[in-house]
Kinemage of the C-alpha trace (Angstrom):
@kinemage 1
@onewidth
@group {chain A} dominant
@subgroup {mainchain}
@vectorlist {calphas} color= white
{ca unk a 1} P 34.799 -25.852 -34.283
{ca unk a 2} L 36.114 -26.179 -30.376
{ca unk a 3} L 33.852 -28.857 -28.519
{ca unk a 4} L 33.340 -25.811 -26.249
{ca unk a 5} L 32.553 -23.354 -28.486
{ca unk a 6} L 29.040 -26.066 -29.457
{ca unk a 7} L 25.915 -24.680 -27.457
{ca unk a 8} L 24.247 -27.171 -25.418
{ca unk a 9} L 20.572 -28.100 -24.463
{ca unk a 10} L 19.741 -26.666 -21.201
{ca unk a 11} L 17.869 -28.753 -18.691
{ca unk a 12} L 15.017 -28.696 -16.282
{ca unk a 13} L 18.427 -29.025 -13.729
{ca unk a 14} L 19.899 -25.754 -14.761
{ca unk a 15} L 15.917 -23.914 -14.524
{ca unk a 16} L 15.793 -25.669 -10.950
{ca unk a 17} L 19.304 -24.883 -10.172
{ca unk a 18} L 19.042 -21.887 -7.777
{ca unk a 19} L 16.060 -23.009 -5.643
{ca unk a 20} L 17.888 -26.319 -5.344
{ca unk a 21} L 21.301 -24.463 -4.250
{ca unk a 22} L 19.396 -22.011 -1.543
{ca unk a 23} L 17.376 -25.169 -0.338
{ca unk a 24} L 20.228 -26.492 0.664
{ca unk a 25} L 21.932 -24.306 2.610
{ca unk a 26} L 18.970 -24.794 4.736
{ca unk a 27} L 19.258 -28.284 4.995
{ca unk a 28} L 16.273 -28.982 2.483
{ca unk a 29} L 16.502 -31.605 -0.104
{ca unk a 30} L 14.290 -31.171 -2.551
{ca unk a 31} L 15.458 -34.355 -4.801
{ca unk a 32} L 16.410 -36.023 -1.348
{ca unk a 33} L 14.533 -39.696 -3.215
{ca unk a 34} L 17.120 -39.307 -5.489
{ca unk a 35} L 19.937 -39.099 -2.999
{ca unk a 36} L 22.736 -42.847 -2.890
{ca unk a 37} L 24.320 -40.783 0.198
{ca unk a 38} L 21.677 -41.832 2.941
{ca unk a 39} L 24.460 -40.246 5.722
{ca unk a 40} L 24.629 -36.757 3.753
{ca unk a 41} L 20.756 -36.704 3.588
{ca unk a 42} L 20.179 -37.602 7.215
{ca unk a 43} L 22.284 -34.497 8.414
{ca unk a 44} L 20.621 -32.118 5.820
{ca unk a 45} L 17.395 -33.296 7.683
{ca unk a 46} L 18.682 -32.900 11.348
{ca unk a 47} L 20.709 -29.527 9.867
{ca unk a 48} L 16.824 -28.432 8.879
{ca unk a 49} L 14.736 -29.579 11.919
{ca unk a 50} L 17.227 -28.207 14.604
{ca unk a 51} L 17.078 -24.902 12.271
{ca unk a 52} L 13.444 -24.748 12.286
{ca unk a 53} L 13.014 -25.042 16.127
{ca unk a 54} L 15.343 -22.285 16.510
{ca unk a 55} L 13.863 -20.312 13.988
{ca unk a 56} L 10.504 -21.022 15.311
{ca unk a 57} L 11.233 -20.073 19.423
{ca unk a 58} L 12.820 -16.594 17.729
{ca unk a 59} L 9.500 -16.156 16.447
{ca unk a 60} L 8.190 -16.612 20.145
{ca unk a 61} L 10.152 -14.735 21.250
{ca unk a 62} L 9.001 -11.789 18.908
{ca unk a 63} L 5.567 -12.678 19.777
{ca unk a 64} L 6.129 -12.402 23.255
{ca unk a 65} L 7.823 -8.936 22.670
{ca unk a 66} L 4.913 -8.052 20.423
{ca unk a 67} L 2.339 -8.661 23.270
{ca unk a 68} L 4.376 -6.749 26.059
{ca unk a 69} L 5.134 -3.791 23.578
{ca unk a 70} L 0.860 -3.452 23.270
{ca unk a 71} L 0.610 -3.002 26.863
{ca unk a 72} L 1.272 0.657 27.234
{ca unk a 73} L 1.185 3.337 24.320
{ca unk a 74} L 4.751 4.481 25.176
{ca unk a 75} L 6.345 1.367 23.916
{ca unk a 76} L 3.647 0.572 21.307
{ca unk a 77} L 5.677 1.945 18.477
{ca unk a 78} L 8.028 -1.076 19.010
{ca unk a 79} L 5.003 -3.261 18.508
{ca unk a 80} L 4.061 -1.655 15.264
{ca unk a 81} L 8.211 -1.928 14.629
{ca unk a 82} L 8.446 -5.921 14.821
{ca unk a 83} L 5.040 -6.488 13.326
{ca unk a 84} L 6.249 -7.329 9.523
{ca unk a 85} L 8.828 -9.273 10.506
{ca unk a 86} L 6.916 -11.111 12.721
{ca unk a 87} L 4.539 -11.600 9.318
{ca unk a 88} L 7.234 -12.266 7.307
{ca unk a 89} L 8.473 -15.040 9.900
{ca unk a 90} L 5.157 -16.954 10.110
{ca unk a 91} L 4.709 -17.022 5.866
{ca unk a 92} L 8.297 -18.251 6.154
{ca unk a 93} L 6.878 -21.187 8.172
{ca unk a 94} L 3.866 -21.576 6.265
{ca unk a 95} L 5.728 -21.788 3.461
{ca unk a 96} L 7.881 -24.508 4.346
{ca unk a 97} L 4.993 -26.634 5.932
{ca unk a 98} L 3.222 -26.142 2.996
{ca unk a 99} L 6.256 -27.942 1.059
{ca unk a 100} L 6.538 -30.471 4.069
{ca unk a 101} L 2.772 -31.332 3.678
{ca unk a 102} L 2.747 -31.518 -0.401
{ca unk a 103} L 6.350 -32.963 -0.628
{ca unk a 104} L 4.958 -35.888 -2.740
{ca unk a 105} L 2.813 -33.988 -4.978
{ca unk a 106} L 6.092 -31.255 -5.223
{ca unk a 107} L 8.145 -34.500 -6.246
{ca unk a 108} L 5.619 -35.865 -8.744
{ca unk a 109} L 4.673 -32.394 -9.910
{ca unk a 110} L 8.865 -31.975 -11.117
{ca unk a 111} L 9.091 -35.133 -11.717
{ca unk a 112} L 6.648 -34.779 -14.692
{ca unk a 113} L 7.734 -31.507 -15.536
{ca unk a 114} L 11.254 -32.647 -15.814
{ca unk a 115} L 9.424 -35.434 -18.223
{ca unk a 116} L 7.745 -33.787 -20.539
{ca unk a 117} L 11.026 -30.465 -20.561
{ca unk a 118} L 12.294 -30.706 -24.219
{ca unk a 119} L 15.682 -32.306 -24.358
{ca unk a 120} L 17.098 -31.547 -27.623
{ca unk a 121} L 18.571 -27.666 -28.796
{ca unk a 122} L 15.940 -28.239 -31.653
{ca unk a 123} L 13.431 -28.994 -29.516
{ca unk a 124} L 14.016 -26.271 -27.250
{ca unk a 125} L 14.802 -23.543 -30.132
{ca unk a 126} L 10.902 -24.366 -30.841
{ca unk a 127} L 9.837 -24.251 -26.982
{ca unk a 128} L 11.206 -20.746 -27.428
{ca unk a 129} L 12.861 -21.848 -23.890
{ca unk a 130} L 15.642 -19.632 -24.167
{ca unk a 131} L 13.398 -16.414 -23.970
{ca unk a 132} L 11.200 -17.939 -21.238
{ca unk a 133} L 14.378 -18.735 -19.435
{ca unk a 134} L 15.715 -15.126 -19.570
{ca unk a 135} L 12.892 -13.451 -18.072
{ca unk a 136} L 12.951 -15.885 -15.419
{ca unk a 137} L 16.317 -15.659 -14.472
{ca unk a 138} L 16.091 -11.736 -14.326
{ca unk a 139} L 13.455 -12.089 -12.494
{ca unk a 140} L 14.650 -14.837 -9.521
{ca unk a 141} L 18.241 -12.735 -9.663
{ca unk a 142} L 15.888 -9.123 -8.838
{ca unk a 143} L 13.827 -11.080 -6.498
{ca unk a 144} L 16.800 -13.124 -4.725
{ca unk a 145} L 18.776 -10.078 -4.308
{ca unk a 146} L 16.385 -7.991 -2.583
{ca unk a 147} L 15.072 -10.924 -0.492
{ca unk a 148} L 18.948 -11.564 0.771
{ca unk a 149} L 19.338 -7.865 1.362
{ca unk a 150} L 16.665 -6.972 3.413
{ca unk a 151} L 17.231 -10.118 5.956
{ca unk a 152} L 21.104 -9.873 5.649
{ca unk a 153} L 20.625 -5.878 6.232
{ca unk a 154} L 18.531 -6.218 9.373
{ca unk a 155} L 20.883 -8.670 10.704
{ca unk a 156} L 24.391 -7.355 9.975
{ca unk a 157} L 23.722 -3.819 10.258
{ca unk a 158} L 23.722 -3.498 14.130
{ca unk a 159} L 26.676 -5.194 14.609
{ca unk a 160} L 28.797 -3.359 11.798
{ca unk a 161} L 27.355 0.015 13.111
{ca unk a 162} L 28.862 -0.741 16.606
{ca unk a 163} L 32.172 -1.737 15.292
{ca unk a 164} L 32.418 1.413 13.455
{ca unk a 165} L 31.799 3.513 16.649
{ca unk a 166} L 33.820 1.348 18.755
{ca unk a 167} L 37.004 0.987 16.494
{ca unk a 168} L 36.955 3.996 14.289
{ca unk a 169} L 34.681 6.909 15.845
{ca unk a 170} L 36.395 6.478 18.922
{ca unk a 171} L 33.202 5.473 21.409
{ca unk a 172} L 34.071 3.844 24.743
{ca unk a 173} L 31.455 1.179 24.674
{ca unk a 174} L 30.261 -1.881 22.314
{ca unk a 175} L 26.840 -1.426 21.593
{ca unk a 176} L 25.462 -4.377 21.867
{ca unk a 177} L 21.926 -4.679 19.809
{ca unk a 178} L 19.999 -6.619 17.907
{ca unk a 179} L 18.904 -6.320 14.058
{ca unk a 180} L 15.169 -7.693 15.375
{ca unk a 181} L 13.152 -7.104 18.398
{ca unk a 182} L 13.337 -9.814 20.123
{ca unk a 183} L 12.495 -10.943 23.484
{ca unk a 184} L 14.672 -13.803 25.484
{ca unk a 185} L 14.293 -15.339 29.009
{ca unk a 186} L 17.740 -14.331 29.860
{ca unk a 187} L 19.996 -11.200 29.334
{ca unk a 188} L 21.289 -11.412 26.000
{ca unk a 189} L 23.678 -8.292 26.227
{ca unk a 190} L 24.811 -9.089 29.913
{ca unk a 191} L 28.524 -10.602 28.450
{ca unk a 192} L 30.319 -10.550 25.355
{ca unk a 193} L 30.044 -14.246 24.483
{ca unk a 194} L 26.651 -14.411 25.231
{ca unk a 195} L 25.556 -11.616 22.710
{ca unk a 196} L 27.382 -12.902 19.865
{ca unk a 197} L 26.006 -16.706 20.408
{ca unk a 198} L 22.840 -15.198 20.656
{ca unk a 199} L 23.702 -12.415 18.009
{ca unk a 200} L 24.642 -15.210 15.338
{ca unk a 201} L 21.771 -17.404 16.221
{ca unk a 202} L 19.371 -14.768 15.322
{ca unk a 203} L 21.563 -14.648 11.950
{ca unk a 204} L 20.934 -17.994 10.951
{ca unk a 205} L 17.270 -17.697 12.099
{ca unk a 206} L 16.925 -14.550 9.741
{ca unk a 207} L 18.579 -16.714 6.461
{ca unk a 208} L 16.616 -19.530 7.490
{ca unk a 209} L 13.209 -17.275 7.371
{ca unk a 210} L 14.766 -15.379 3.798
{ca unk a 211} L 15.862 -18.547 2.027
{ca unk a 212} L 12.270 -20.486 2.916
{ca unk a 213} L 10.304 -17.510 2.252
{ca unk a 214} L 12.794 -16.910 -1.091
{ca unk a 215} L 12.595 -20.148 -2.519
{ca unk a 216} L 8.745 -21.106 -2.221
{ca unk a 217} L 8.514 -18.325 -4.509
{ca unk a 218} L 11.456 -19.153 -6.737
{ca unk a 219} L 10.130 -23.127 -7.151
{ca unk a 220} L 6.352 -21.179 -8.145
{ca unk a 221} L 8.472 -18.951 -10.849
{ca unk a 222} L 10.004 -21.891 -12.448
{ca unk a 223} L 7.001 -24.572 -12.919
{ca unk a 224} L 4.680 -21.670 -14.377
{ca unk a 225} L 7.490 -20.782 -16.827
{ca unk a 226} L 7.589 -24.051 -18.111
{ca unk a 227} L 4.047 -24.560 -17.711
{ca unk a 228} L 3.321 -21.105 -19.643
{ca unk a 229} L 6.161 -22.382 -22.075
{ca unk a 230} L 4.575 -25.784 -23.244
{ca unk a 231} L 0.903 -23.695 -23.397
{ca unk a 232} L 2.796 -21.185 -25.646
{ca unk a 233} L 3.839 -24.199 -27.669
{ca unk a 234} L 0.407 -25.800 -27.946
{ca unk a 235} L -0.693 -22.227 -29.613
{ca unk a 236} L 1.947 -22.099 -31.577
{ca unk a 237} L 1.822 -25.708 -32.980
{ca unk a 238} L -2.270 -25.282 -33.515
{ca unk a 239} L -1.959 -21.918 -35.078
{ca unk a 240} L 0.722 -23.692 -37.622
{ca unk a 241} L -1.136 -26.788 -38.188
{ca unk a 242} L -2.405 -26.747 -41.964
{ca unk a 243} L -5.634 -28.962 -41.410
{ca unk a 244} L -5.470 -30.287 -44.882
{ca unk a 245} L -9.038 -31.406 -45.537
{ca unk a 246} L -7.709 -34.868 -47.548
{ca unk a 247} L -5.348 -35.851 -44.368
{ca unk a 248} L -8.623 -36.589 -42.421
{ca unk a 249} L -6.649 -39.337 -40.014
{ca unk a 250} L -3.427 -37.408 -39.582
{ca unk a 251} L -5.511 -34.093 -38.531
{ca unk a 252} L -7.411 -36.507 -35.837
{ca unk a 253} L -4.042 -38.155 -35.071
{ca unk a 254} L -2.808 -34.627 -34.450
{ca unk a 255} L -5.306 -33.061 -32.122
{ca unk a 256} L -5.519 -35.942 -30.200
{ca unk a 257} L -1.973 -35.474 -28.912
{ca unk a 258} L -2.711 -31.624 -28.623
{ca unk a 259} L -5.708 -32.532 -26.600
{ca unk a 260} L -3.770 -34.985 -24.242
{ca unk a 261} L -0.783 -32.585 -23.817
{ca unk a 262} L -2.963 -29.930 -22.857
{ca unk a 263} L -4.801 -31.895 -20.090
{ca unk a 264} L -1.643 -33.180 -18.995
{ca unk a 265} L -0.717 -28.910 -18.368
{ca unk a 266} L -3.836 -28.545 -16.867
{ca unk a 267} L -3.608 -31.487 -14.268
{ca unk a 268} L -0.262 -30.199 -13.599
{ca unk a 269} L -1.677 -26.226 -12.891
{ca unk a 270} L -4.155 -28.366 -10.604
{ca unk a 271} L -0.996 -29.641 -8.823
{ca unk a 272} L 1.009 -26.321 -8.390
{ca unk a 273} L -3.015 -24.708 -7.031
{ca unk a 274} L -3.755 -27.052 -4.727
{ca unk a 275} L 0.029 -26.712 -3.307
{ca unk a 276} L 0.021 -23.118 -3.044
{ca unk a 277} L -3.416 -21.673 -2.635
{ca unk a 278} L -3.594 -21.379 0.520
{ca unk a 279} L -0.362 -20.503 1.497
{ca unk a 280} L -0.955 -17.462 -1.200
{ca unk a 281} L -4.059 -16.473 0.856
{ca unk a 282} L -1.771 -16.431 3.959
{ca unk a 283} L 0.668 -14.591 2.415
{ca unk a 284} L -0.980 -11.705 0.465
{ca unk a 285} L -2.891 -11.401 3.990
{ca unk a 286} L 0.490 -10.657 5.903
{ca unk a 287} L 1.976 -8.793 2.894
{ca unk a 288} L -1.089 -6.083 2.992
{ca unk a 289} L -0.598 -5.889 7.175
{ca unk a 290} L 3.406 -5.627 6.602
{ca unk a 291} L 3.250 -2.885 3.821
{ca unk a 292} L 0.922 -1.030 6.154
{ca unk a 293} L 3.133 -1.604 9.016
{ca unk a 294} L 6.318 -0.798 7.419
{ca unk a 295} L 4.555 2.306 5.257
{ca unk a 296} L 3.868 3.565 9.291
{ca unk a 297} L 7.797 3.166 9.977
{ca unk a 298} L 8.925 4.935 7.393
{ca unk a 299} L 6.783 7.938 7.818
{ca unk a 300} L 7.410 8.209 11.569
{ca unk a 301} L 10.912 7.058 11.859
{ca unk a 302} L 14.849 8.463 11.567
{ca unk a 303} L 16.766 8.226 8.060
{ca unk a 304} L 18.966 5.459 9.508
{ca unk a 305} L 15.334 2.891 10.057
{ca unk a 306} L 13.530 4.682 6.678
{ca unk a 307} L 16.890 3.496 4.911
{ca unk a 308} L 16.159 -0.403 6.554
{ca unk a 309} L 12.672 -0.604 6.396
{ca unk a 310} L 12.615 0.723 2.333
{ca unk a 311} L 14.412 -2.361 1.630
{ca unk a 312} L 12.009 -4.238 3.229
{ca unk a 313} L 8.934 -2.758 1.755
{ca unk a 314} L 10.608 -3.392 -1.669
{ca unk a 315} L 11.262 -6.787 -0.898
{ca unk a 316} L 7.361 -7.136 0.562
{ca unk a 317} L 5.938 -5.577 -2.270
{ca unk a 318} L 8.054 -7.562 -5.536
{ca unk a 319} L 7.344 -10.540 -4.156
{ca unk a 320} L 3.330 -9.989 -4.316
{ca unk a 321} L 4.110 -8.647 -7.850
{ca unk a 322} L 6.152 -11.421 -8.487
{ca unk a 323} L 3.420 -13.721 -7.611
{ca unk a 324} L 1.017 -11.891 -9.076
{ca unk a 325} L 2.815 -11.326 -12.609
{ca unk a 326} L 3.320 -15.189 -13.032
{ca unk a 327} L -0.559 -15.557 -12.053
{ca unk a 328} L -0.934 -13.489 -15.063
{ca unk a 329} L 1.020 -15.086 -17.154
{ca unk a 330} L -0.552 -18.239 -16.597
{ca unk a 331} L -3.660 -17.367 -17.232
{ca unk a 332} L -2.683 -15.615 -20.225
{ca unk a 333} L -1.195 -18.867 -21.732
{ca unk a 334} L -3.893 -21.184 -21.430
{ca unk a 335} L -6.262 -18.721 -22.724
{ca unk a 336} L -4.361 -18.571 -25.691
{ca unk a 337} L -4.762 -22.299 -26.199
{ca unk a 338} L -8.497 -21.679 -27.427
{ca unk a 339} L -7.535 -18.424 -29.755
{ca unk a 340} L -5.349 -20.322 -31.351
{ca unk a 341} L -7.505 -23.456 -31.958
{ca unk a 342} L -10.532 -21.108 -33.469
{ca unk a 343} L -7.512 -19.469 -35.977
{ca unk a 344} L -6.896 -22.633 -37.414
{ca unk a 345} L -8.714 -23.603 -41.068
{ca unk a 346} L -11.007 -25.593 -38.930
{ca unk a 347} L -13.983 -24.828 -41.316
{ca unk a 348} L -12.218 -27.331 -43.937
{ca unk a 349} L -12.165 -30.165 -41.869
{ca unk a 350} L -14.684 -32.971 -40.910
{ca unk a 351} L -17.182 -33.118 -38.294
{ca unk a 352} L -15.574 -35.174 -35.959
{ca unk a 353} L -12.174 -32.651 -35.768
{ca unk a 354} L -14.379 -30.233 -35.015
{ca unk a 355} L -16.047 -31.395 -32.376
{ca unk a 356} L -13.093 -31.923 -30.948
{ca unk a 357} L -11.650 -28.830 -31.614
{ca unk a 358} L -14.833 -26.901 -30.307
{ca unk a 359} L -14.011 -29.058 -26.792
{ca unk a 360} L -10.612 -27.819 -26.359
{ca unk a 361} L -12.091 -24.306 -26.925
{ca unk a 362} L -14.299 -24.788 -24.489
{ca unk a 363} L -12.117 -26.486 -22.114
{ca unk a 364} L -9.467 -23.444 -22.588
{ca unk a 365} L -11.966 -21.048 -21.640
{ca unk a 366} L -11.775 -21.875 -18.040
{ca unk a 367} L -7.820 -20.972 -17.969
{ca unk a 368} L -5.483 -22.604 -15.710
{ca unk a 369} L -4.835 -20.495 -12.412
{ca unk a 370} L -4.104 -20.474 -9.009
{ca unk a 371} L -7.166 -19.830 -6.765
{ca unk a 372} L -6.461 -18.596 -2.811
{ca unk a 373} L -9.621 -19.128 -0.685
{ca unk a 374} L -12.397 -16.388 -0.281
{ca unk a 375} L -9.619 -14.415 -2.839
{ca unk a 376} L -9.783 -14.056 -6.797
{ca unk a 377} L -7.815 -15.622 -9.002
{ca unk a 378} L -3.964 -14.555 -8.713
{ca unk a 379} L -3.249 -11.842 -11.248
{ca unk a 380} L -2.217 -8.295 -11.954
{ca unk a 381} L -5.890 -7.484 -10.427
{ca unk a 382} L -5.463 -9.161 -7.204
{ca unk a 383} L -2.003 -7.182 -6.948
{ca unk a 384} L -3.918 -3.509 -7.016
{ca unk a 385} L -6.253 -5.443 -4.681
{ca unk a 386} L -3.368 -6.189 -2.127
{ca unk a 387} L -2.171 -2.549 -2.695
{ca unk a 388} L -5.756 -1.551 -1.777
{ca unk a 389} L -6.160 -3.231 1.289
{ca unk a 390} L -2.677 -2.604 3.101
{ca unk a 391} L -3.530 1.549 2.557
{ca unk a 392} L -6.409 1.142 4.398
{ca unk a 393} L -4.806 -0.893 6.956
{ca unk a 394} L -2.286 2.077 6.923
{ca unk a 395} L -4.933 4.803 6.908
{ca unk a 396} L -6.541 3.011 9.697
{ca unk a 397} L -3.605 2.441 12.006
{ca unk a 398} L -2.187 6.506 11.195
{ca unk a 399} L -5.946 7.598 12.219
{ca unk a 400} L -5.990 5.716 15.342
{ca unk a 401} L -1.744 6.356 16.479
{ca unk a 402} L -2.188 9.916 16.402
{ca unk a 403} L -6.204 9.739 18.089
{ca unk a 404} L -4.714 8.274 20.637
């Protein structure tokens, strides 16, 4: 048999492979301590400084726009108009300060999970890694696809609208807009080269914003998969274990090493909470103001903005599913971890193994989750939750509009 015909192992490379890529582009290193180039990463950290300022006065300049639109109810449609993506920019930032501020724990957290990843095909056909893998990658391609399209949408699509009126519909003039509302301390339309620099800076401010705000969530899909994928293979190895009442030792020896690799999951579930709590609290915040916000566009706007903004709410609203989903899952695979250890043939066994076992039992009923401030525990509940509160934003802000 061809050499290339011969499957492979995958490893914890390939999972991490399209966070790491999009990083990047960015300027963001994630396995920068790894790096022998010390020239290459110095400009990827200059490339992502100098593209967070930029990013970051864009955002003040929205916020600036924000607070004049407010000032009279003619213009405050425009306010309610650049609202999500002013949310969307600051849980961009959040986002990447929150991987600034954790780097080390990030580095230690994939550092271990890269450790413990199984390395042969064997090992891996009894992971059952290749159907964990497949629903993630399904999911990051959905997720990436509709996260590039609504930022590469609101950014192209002025500019490609003009150039079909100008070259082919026969208009005189070059309109010369802006995919975001946006306000600037100079005229930004007064000449030609002026609007596209400042046309293409916005660009790269937009991608910057999508590809932070993407891959936060990306990096979060991949260490719960393989942190629901070694739970699943705890079950699966307690559930199989025989617990021959004669192998006394080699029953001890084994739940030992069951017990150990389950606290080692745990600690690392501590890791990936104490990372991302709080910049989930932030963002399911935003997310139920932006649904509202964009809901109101769509309802009150042309075809041409309903078509732009839909994309948006689908991105807004996958990505708290997304979040969400995996939330579930976790919790749903360490719970498992004490089914499984009651279905064994614990009964034939000595005192001591099931003490034990009756400690991991209890230990797995407090499952492993990620716990925002003043918030529940991420799941499918706090999803509906999210849902909740951005129609009563929306109920709010329609009752109030039209009062007014």
């Amino acid at each position: 048999m061809s050499s290339s015909l011969v499957e492979s192992p995958r490893t914890f490379g390939d999972m991490m492979r399209m966070p790491v890529r999009f990083y990047k582009t960015i300027g963001e290193d994630i396995y920068a301590h790894r790096s022998t180039n010390e020239l290459t990463s110095l400009l990827l950290k200059i490339y992502l400084y100098a593209g967070f300022i930029n990013f970051n006065l864009l955002v003040c300049g929205e916020l600036v726009f924000f607070y004049k639109s407010i000032q009279d109810f003619e213009t405050v449609r425009l306010a309610i108009a650049v609202a999500p993506c002013i949310g969307f920019s600051l849980v961009a930032d959040f986002k990447q300060l929150t991987m600034a501020v954790y780097k080390k724990t990030l580095i230690q957290l994939l550092d271990e999970l890269e450790e413990m990843h199984p390395k042969t095909l064997l090992a891996q056909k009894a992971y059952k890694m290749a159907d964990f893998e497949r629903t993630m990658k399904r999911v990051i391609s959905i997720f990436t696809f509709l996260c590039l399209a609504y930022t590469t949408t609101f950014t192209l699509y002025p500019a490609v609208k003009a150039t079909v009126k100008y070259n082919f519909l026969g208009y005189e003039t070059f309109d010369r807009n802006f995919g975001f509302l946006i306000w600037f301390p100079y005229d930004a339309t007064s000449r030609n080269w002026v609007y596209w620099i400042t046309y293409w800076d916005i660009a790269h401010g937009a991608y910057l914003a999508g590809i932070a705000f993407l891959c936060a969530d990306l990096l979060l899909v991949v260490v719960i998969t393989q942190l629901c994928m070694h739970f699943s293979y705890i079950s699966g190895r307690l559930e199989v274990h025989p617990c021959d009442p004669d192998q006394d030792e080699e029953n001890l020896s084994f739940l030992c090493s069951m017990i150990k690799y389950h606290d080692k999951c745990l600690t690392l579930c501590e890791h990936v909470n104490n990372m991302y709590s709080f910049s989930l609290l932030l963002n399911f915040l935003m997310a139920s103001m932006q649904i509202c916000f964009i809901a109101f566009q769509v309802t009150e706007s042309t075809i041409e903005v309903i078509l732009i903004y839909c994309i948006f709410l689908m991105t807004s609203m996958v990505q708290v599913f997304l979040v969400c989903y995996y939330g579930d899952a976790l919790i749903a695979a360490s719970e498992r971890v004490g089914d499984a250890a009651y279905n064994q043939n614990w009964f034939q066994c000595s005192k001591r193994y099931c003490i034990m076992l009756k400690l991991m039992i209890m230990r797995s009923q407090k499952p492993a989750m990620i716990r925002p401030p003043t918030f529940p525990p991420i799941s499918l509940v706090t999803y509906m939750k999210v849902i909740s509160m951005s129609y009563q934003f929306f109920a709010l802000l329609k009752t109030t509009y039209y009062r007014d």
